[in-house]
N, C-alpha and C positions, 0 to 999 in steps of 0.2 A: 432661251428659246422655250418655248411654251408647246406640244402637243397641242394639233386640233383634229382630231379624233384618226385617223389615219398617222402616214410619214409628215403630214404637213406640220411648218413651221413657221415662226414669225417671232419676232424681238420685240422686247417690250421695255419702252422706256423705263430707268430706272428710279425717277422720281414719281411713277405709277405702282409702283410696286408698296405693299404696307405691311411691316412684319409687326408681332406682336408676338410676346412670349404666351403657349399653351397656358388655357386654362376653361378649367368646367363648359365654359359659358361659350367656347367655339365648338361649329358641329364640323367636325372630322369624318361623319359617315360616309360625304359625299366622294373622298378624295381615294384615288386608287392610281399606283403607279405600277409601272411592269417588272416592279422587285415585292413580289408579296410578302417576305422577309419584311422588308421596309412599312408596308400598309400595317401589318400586324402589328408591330412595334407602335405605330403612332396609334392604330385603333383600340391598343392593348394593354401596353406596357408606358408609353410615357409621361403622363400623370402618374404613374406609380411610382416612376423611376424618379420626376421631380419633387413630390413630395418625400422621397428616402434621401435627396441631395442628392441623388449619384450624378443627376443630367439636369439641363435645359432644353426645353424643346423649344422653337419659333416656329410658327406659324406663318407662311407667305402670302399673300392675295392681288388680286390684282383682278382691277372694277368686280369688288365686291364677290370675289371665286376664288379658295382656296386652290391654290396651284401647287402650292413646295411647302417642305416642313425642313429643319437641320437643327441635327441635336447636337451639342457643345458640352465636354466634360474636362475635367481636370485632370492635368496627366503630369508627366514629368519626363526632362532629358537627363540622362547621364552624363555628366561630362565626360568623360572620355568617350562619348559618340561625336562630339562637339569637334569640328576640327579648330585646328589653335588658331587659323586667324579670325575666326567667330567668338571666340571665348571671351569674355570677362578680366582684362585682366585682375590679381590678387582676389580671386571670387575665392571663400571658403568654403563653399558647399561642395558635392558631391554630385548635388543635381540642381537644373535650375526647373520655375514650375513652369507651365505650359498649358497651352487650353487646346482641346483635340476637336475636332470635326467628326465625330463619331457617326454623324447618321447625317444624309444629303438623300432627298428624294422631290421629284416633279410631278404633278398630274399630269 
């Protein structure tokens, strides 16, 4: 669901949608959601954050209007958080790896 300028809403087909991974060359100024946490981060920190590795940011649009951005990092489960009928069986590790959803924001 997409914000249009008020409570109003509307869906948008998901083959309209176009993501691309952050970089230099998109303009992010325009985009503002109701987490200013979340706007700082993408107006601020995540080109910094992607070029240190820590993150990926994507970028969402939809006809031609950034709407959404979602950062993706690397993380890890412990197994013993794992309940046993999800586990691995004979897994050697300790942890398995994991990719996190760190950052989720809409215009």
């Amino acid at each position: 669901m997409v914000g249009l300028g008020s409570n109003l809403t509307h869906s948008i087909p998901p083959d309209d949608i176009v993501i691309y991974p952050l970089s230099e060359r998109h303009n992010i100024s325009s985009f503002f959601s109701s987490d200013l946490d979340l706007n700082d981060f993408l107006l601020n920190d995540a080109l910094e954050s992607q070029e240190q590795k820590v993150s990926t940011t994507y970028v969402t649009y939809y006809e031609n209007k950034l709407v959404g951005f979602f950062t993706l990092t690397t993380d890890i489960i412990e197994v013993k958080d794992v309940g046993a009928c999800d586990r691995w069986t004979n897994y050697e590790h300790k942890r398995y790896p994991a990719v996190k959803l760190a950052r989720l924001a809409v215009d």
